[in-house]
Rosetta silent file (secondary structure, phi, psi, omega in degrees, C-alpha in Angstrom):
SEQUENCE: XXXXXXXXXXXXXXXXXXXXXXXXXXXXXXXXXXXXXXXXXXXXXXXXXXXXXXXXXXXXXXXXXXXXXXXXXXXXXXXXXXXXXXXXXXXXXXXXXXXXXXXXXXXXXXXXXXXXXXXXXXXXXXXXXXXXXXXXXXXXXXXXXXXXXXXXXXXXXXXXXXXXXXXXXXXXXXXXXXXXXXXXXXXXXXXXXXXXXXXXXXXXXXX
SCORE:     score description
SCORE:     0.000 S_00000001
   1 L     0.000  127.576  173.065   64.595  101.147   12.736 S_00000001
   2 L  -102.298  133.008  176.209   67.106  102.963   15.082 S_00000001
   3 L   -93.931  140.796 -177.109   70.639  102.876   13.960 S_00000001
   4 L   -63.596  122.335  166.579   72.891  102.999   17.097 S_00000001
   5 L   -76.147  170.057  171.448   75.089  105.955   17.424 S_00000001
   6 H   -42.651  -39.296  155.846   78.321  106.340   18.123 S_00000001
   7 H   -33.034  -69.309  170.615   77.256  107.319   21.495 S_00000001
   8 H   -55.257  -48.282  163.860   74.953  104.766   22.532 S_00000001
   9 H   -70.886  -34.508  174.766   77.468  102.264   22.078 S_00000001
  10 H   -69.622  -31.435  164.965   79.953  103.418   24.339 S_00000001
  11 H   -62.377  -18.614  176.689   77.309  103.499   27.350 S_00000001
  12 H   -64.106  -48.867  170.287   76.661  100.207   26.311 S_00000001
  13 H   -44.447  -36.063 -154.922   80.171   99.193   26.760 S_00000001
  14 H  -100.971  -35.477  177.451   80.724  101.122   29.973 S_00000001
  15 H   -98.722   -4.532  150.763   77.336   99.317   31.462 S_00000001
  16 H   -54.589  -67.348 -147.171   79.073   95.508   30.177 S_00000001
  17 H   -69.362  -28.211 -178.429   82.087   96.541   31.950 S_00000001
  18 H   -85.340   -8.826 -178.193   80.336   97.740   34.886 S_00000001
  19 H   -59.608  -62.672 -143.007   77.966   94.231   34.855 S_00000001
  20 H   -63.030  -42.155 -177.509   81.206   92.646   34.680 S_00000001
  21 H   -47.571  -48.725 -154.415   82.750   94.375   37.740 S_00000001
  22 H   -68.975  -47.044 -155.399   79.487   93.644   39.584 S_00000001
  23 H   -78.193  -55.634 -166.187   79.879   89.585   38.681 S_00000001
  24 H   -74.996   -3.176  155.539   83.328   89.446   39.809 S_00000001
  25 H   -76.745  -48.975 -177.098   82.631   90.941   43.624 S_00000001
  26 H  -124.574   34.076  175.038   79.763   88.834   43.642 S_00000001
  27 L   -63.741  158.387  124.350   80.268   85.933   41.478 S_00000001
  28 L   -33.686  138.683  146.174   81.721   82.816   42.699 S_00000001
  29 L  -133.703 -176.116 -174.921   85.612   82.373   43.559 S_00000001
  30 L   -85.822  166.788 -143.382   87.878   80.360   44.879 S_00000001
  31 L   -64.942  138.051 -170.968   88.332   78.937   47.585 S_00000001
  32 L   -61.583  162.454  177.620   89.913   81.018   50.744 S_00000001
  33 L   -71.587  144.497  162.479   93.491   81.091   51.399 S_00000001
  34 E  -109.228  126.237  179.564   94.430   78.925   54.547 S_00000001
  35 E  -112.544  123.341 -148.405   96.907   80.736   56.488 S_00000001
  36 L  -124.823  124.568 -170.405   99.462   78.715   58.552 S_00000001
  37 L  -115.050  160.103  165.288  101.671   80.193   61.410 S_00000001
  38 L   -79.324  111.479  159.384  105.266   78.585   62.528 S_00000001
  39 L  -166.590  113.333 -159.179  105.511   77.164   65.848 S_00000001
  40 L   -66.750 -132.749  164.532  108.501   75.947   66.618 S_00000001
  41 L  -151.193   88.962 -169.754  109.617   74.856   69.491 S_00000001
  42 L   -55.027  130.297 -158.369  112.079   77.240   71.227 S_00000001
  43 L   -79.599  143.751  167.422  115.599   76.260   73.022 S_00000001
  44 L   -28.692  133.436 -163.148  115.383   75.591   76.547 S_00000001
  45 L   -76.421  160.926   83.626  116.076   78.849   78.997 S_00000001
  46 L  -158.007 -163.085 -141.444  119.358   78.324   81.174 S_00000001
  47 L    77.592  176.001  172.835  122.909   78.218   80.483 S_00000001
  48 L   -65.085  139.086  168.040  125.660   81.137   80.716 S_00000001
  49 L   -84.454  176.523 -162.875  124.317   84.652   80.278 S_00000001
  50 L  -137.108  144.686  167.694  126.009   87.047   78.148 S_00000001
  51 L  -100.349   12.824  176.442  126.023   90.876   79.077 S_00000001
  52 L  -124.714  173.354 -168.107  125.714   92.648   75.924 S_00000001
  53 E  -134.273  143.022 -158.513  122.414   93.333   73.502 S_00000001
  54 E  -109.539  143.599  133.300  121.794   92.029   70.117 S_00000001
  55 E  -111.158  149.488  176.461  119.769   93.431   67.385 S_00000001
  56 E   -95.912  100.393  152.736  118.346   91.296   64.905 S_00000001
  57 L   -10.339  133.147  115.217  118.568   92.141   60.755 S_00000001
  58 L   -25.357  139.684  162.076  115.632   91.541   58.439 S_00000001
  59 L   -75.574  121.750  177.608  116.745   88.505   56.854 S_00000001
  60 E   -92.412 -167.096 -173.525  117.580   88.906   53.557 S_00000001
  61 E  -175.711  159.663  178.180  116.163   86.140   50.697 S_00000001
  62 L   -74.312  161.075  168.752  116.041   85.482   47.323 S_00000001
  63 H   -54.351  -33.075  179.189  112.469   86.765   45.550 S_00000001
  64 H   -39.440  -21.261 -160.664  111.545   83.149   45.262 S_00000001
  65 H  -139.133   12.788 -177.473  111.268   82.959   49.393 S_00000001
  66 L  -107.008   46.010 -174.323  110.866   86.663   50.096 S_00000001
  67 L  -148.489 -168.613  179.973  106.785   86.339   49.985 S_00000001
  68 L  -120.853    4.588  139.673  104.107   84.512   52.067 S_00000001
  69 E   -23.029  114.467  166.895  104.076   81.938   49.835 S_00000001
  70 L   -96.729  153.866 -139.048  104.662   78.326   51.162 S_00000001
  71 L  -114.308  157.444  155.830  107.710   77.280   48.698 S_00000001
  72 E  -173.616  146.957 -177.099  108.412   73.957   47.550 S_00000001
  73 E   -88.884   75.226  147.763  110.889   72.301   45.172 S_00000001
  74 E  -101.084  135.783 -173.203  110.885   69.833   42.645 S_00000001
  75 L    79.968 -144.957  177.328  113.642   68.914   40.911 S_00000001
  76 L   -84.484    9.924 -138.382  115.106   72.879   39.622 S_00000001
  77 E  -111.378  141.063  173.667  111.921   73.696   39.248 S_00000001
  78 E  -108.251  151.151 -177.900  110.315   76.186   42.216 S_00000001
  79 E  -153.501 -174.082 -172.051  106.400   76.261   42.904 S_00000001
  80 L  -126.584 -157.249  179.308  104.065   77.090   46.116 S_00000001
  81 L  -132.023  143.602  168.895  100.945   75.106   47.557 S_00000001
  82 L  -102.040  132.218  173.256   97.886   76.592   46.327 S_00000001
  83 L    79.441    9.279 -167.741   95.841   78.026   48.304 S_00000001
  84 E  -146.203  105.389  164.995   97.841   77.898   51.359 S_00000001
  85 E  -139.820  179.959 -164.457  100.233   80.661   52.703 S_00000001
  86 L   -72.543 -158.471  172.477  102.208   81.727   55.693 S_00000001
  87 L   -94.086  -37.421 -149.965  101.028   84.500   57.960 S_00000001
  88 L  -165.983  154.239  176.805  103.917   86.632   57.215 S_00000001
  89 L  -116.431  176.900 -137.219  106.643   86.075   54.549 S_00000001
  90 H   -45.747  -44.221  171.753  109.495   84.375   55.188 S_00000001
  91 H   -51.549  -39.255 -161.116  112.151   86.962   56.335 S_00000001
  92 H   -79.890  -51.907  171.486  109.611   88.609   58.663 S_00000001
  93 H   -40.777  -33.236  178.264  108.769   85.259   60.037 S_00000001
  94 H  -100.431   -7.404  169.633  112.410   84.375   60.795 S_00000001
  95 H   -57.290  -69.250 -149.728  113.140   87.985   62.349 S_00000001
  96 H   -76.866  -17.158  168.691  110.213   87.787   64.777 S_00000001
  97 H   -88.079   -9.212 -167.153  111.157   83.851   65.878 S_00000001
  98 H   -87.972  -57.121  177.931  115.150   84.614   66.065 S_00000001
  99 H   -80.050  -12.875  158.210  114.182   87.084   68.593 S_00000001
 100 H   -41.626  -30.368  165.867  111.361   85.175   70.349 S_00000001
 101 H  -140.195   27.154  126.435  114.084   82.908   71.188 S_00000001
 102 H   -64.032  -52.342 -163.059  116.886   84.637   72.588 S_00000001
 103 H   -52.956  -54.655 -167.557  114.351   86.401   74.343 S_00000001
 104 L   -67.810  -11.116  151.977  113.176   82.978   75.533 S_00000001
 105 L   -84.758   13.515  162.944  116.812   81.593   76.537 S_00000001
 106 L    67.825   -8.411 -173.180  117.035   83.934   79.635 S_00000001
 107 L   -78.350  -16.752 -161.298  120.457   84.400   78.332 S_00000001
 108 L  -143.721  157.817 -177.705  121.219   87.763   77.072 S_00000001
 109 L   -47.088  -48.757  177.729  120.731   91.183   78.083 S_00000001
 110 E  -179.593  126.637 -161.152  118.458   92.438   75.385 S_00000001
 111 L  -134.247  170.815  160.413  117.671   91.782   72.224 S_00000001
 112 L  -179.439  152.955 -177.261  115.076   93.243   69.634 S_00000001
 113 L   -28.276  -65.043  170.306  114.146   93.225   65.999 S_00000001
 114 L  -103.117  165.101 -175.527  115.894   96.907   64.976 S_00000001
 115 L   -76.771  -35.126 -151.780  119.117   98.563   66.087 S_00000001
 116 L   -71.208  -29.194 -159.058  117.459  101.587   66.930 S_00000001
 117 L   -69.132   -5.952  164.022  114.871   99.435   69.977 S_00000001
 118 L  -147.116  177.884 -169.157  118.804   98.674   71.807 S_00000001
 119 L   -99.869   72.139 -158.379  122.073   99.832   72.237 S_00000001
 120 L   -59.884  123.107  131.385  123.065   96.794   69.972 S_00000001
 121 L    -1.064  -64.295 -140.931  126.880   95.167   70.485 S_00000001
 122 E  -131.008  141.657  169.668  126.214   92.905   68.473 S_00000001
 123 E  -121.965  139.638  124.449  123.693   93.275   64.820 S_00000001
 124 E   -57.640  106.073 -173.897  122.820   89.462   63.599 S_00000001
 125 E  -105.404  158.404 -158.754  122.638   89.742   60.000 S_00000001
 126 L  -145.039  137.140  172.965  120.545   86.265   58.571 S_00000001
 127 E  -137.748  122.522  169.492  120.817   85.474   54.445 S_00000001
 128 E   -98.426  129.877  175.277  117.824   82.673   53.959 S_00000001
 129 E  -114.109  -11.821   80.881  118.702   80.278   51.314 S_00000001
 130 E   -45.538  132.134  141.027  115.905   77.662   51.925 S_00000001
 131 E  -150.224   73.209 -167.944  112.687   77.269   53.302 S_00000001
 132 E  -168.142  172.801 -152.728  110.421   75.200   51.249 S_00000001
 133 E  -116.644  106.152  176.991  109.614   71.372   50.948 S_00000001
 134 E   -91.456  139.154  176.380  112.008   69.521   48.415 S_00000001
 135 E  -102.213   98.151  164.619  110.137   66.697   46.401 S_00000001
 136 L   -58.115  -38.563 -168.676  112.347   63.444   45.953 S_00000001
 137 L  -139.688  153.202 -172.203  109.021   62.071   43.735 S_00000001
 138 L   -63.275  -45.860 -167.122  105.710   63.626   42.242 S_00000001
 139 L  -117.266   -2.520  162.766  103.745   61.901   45.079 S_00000001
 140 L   -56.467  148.462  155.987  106.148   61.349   48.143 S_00000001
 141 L   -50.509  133.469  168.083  106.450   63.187   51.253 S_00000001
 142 L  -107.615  165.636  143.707  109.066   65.788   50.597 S_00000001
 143 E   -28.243   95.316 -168.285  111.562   66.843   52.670 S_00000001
 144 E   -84.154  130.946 -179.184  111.468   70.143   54.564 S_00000001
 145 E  -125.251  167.774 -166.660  114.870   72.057   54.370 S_00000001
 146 E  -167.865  121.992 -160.538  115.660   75.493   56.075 S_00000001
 147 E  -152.683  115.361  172.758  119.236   76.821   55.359 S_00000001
 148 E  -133.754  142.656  179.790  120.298   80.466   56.845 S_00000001
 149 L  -115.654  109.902 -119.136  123.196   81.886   56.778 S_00000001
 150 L  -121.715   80.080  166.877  124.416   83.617   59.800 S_00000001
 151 E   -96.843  123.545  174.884  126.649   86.705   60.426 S_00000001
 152 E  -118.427  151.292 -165.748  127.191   88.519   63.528 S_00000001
 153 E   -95.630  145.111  159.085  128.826   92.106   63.466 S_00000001
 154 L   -76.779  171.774 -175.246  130.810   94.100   65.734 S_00000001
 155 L   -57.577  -16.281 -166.375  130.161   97.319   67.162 S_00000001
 156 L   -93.155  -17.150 -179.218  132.106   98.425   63.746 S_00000001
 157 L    84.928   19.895 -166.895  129.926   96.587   61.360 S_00000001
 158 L  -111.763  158.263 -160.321  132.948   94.148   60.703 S_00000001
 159 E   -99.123  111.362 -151.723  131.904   90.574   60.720 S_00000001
 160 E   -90.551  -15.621  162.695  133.115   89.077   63.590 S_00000001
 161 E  -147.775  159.651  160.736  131.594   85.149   62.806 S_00000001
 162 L  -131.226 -176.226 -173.354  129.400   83.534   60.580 S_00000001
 163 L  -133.166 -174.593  166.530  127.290   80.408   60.316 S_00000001
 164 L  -156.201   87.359  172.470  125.782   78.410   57.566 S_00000001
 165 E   -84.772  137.850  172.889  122.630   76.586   59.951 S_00000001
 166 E  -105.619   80.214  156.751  121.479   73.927   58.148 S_00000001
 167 L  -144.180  153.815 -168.259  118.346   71.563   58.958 S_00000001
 168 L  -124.718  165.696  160.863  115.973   69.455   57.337 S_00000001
 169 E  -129.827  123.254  177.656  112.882   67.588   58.426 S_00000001
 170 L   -56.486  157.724  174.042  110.657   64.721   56.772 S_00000001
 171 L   -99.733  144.236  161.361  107.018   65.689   56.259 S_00000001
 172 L   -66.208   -3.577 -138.047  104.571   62.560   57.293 S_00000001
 173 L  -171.766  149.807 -172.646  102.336   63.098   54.352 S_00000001
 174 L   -90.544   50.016 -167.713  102.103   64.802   50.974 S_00000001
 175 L  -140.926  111.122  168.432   99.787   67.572   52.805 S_00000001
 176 H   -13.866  -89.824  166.449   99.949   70.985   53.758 S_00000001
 177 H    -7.289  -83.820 -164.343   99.423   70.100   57.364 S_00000001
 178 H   -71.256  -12.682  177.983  102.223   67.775   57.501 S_00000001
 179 H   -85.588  -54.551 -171.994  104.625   69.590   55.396 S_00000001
 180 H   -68.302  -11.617  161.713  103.811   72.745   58.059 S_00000001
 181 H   -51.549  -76.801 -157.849  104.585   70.223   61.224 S_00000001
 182 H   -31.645  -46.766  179.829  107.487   69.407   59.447 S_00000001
 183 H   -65.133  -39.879 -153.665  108.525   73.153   58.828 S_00000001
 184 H   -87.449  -28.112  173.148  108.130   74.128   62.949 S_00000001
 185 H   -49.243  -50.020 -174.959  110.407   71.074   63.147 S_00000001
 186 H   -74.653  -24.113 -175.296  113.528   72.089   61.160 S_00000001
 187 H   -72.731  -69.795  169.234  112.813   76.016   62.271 S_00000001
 188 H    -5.083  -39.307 -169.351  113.186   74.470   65.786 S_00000001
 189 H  -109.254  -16.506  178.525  116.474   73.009   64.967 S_00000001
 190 H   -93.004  -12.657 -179.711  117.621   75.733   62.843 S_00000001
 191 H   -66.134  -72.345  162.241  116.388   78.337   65.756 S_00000001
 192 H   -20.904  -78.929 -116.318  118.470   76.336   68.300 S_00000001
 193 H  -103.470  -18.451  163.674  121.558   76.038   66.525 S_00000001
 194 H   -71.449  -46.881 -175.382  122.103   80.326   65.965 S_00000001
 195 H   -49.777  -54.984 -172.970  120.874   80.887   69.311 S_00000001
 196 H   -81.260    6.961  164.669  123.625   78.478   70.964 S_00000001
 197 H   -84.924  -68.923  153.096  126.029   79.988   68.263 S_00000001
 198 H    -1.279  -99.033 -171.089  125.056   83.668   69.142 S_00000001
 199 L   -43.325  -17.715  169.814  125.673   83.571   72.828 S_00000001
 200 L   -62.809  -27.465 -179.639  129.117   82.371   72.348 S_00000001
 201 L   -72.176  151.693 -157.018  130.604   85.331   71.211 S_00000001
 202 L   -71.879  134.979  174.865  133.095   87.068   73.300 S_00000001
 203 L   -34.897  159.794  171.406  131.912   90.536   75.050 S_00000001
 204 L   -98.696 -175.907 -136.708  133.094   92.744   72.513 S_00000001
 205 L   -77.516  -30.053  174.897  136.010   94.688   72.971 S_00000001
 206 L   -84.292   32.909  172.738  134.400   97.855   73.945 S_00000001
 207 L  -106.942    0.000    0.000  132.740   96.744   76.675 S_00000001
């Protein structure tokens, strides 16, 4: 009879653990992530042009909404969709569409993500305080809300307005799909309503 040494067992252990490594690359798992881009629908180019250049802020966000996570509410209680995330997480997502559509209202001089890519005026600073799908009921459509909060800065870094955009959209359907129409809907209406906010402000002084 051979009694195992001390020895013997730890390669045994060490060729479990590597079995085990082995199962979980090529084991079953679950099911891929489906990843779902925003696309809103940007406001229409014309109106007065503006003569000065914007940069646009990272957005900031709570951790809860600062991922790629799609968010949803019920009740106090926050959760995601399984198995389903954005492309990008949320801040990055509303950077790169805030400037996608000033660029796309023909209106202003130049705009771009960081201060350093213009000779910014103006910086748009963005605080997101929603973006997820609030649940009236366990098995209803919920409600998509999108709530940013909107500052734009002087050449001085002093805040010369702010905003609180607000919009929600129904979902048709208790479904991923229809919850992510629903989302290019309200980003549509919440895109709009900074953009036509934006452009109002007065050249600034040192121009």
């Amino acid at each position: 009879m051979i009694v195992p040494t001390r020895r013997h067992m730890v390669l045994a252990g060490a060729a479990l653990l590597m079995l085990a490594g082995c199962g979980s690359l090529l084991g079953p798992s679950g099911p891929p992530l489906q990843l779902y881009r925003l696309r809103p629908t940007f406001p229409a180019a014309g109106g007065p042009s503006v003569s000065w250049q914007l940069a646009v802020a990272r957005p900031l966000a709570p951790q809860s909404l600062d991922t790629e996570r799609i968010a949803l509410m019920r009740g106090a209680m926050m959760d995601y969709y399984a198995d389903a995330q954005w492309n990008d997480s949320a801040p990055r997502l509303v950077q790169s569409l805030l400037v996608e559509a000033f660029e796309k209202s023909g209106r202003i001089l130049a705009v771009a993500g960081e201060s350093g890519a213009v000779h910014a005026d103006y910086t748009l600073e963005c605080e997101i305080r929603d973006f997820d799908a609030q649940y009236a009921s366990d098995n209803g459509a919920p409600m998509i809300v999108v709530e940013i909060e909107a500052r734009l800065l002087g050449p001085h870094g002093t805040v010369v307005a702010s905003l609180d955009a607000k919009q929600t959209a129904p979902a048709s359907a208790n479904s991923v799909p229809s919850v992510v129409a629903a989302f290019d809907q309200a980003v549509s209406a919440t895109l709009a309503q900074i953009v036509t906010w934006t452009l109002t402000a007065p050249n600034p002084a040192s121009k």
